[in-house]
N, C-alpha and C positions, 0 to 999 in steps of 0.2 A: 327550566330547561335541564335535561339530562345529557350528558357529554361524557363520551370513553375516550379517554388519550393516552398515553404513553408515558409510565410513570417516571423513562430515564432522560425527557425534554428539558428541556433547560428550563432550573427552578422560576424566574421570571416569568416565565410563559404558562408556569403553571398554577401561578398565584395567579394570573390574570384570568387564565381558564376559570378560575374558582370564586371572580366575580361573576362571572356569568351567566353561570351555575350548578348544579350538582355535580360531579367528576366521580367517574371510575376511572383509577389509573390503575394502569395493565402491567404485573409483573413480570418479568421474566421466564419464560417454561423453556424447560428443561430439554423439550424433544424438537427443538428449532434450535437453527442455528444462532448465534448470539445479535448479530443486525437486526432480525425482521423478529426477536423472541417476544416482545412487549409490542407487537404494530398491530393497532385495531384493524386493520384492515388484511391483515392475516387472517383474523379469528373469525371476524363479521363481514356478513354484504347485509348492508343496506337496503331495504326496499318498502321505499315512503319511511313510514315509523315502527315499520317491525326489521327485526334483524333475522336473518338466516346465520346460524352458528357452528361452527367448526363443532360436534358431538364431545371433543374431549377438551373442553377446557374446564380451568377449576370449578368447581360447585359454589366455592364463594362469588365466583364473577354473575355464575347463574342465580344465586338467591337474591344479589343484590339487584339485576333486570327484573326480578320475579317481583321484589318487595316495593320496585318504582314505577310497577305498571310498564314496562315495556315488553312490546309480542315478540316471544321470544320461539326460533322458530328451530329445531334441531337437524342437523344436515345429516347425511349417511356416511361422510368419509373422515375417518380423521387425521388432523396435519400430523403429519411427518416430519424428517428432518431433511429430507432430501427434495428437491424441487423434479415432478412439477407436483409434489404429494403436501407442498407449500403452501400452493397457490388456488388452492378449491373454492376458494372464495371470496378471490382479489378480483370480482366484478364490479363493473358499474352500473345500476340501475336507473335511469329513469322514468315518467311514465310511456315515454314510447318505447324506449330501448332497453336491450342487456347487451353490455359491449361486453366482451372477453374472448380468451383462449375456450372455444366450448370442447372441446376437446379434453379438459382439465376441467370443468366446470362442476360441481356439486348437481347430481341430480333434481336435487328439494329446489333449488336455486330455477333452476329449467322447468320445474312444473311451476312454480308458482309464480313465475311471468311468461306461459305459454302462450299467453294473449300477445303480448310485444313484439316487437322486430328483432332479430336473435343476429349481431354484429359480430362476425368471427374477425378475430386477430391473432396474431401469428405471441401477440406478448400478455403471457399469462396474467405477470403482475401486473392488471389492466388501471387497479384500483390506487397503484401508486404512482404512474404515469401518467393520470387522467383526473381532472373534475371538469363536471357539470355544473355550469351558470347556471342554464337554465336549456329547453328542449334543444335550442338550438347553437348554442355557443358553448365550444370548450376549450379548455386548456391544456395542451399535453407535451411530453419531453420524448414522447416516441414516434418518430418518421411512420410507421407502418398504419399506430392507432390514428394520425392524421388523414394519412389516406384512404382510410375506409371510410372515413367521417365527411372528407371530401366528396367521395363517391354520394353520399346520401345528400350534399348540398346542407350541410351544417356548416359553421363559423369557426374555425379553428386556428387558433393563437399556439405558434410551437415555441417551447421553450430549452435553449439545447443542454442538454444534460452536461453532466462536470461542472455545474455552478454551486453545487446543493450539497451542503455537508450529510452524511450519513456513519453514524461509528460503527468502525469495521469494515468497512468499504472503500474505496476510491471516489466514489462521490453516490449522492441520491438523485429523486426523482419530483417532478414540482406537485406531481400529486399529491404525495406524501409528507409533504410544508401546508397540507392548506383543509379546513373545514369549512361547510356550507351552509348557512342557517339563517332565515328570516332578510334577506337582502343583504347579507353580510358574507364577504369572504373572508376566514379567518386565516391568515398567515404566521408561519412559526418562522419568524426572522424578516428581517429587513428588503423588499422586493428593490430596492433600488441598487444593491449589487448586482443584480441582475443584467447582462449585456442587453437585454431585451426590456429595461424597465420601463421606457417609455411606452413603448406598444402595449405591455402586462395593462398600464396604468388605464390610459386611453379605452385598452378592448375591455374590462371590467369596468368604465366609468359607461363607456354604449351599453352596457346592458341596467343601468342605473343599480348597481352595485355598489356597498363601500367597500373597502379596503383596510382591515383593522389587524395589526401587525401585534401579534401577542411579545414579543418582545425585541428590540432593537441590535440584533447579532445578527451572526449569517444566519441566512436561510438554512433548516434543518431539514430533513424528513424523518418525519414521527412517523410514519405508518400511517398518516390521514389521522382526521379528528374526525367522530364522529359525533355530528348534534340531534337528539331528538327531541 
């Protein structure tokens, strides 16, 4: 398995990533602000096992996708430092949906799930506020991406922000604590600080999901894990 994270997570979390399996860990660039400079979910949207890729990131991140077989797919816009020139490609894809701010969206992102249901929200950062269990169950820390996820009659578990350490910030987002792969939710800290931990527990246990807590601290947000 191939996994991009954040090389500034807490070392424990990142040794554990690296049983896993293979890890690219994402340095810090220079033309973001220091919070979100290392968050794979900055750089990449996901869709299935190709990535749609922010056009300027390093060449080493791109040889090493290249050299491990992953479709690697190049966007048109590239991040900035200023938001919403951040967030081009903080979407969520899955096979029915593209949730995001489409209004900030990477075009390449738009054509290549022009087939799906196109989910506008008003919060850019879609992709640190939001994971997908699976079509119909999510998780999210944002009131607005709830409500539109309501309106389509999907499962949605809120999670209220200010619990979730982020460095540099005031606090994070539960999207950006967690990857998804092979029936597994991958958490970067301990879910049972959580004021909602029982419900987390329960609504991830109804979808027959585990729960595998890469290391026993607070809750962090990396910028999402991304597993392919």
């Amino acid at each position: 398995m191939k996994i991009i994270a954040d090389s500034r997570m807490p070392f424990t979390a990142k040794l554990a990533l690296e049983q896993i399996g293979e890890v690219l860990f994402l340095e810090k660039q220079p033309y973001l602000y220091d919070a979100i400079a290392s968050h794979p979910d900055i750089f990449f949207c996901q869709i299935g096992n190709q990535l749609v890729t922010a056009p300027n990131i390093p060449v080493a991140w791109e040889n090493w996708l290249q050299k491990n077989d992953v479709p690697l797919i190049k966007g048109k816009l590239d991040l900035k430092e200023k938001y919403p020139d951040t967030a081009h490609f903080n979407a969520v894809v899955t096979t029915e949906l593209l949730i995001h701010n489409l209004k900030v969206t990477d075009q390449v992102i738009i054509e290549r799930v022009k087939k799906l249901k196109h989910i506008h929200v008003n919060q850019a950062y879609t992709r640190c506020n939001l994971i997908s269990l699976d079509e119909d169950n999510f998780i999210t820390s944002d009131k607005g991406i709830e409500k539109q996820l309501l309106l389509i009659n999907k499962k949605v578990l809120f999670v209220r922000p200010g619990q979730i350490k982020l460095q540099g910030q005031p606090y994070g987002f539960i999207g950006g604590c967690c990857g998804f792969a092979e029936h597994n939710l991958y958490v970067c800290g301990n879910h049972s600080s959580l004021t909602e931990s029982d419900e987390f527990q329960k609504f991830v246990d109804d979808c027959r999901i585990n729960i595998v807590e890469l290391y026993h601290g607070s809750l962090t947000d990396v910028g999402s894990i991304i597993f392919l």
